[in-house]
N, C-alpha and C positions, 0 to 999 in steps of 0.2 A: 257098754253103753248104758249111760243112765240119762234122768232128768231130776238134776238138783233142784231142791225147792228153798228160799227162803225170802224171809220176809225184812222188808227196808224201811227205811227212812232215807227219803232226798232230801237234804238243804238246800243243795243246786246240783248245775248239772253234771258238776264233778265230786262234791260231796256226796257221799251216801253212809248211812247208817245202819249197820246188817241185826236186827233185832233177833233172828232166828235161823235155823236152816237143820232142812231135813234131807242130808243127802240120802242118792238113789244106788248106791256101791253095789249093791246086788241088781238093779237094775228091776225089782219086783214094782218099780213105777210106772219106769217106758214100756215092759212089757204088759200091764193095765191098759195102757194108752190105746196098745197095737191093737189088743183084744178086743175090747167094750167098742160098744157105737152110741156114743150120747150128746149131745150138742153142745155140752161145756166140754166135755174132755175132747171133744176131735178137734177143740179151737186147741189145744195144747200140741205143738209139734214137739213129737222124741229127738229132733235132732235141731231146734232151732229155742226160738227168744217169747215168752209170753208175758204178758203182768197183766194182772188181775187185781183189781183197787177192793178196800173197805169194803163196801156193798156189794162186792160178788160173794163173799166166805158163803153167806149161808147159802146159793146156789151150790157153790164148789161142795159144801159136805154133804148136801142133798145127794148130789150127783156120786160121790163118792159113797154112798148107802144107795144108792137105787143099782147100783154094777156088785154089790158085795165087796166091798174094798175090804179085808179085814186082816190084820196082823200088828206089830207093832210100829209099822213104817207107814200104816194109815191112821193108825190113831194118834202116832205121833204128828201128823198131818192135819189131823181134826185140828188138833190143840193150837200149832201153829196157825189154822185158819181163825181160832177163835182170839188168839192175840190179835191178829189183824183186824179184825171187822169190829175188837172192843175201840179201836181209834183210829179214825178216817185219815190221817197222815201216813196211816201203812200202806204199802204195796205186796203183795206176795207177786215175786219172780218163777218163775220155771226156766231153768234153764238145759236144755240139752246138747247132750255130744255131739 
């Protein structure tokens, strides 16, 4: 069980444009999720659908430094949040099992 993470572009409601993605294959995401108790990540369900626009990144990495998020599958995470929040037509997705 994981929570893939990437980040979009919608045209419409059928078009989307996947800029990025950090899958969770190890599952070192969902099981953050389980752990921490923080007001952005409890909005993240491990088994269900969240999007997070442009103006949330810098909450998101906040949050993702205040729990000790650290390895290469959060800083790959950082990075992907810092594409997103350089241009408001992004979305970052979470998707879970």
């Amino acid at each position: 069980m994981g929570v893939d993470v990437r980040v979009v572009r919608r045209q419409s409601r059928r078009r989307v444009t996947e800029v990025g993605v950090v899958p969770d294959g190890g599952g070192a995401f969902s099981e953050l999720l389980e752990r921490v108790d923080h007001p952005l990540l409890n909005r993240i369900d491990p088994c269900g659908y969240r999007e997070l626009g442009s103006v949330d990144m810098s909450d998101f990495v906040a949050a993702l430094d205040a729990v000790g998020a650290e390895g290469r599958q959060f800083d790959d995470l950082r990075a992907l949040a810092a594409t997103c929040a350089a241009d408001r037509s992004l979305t970052m997705e979470f998707l879970g099992d």
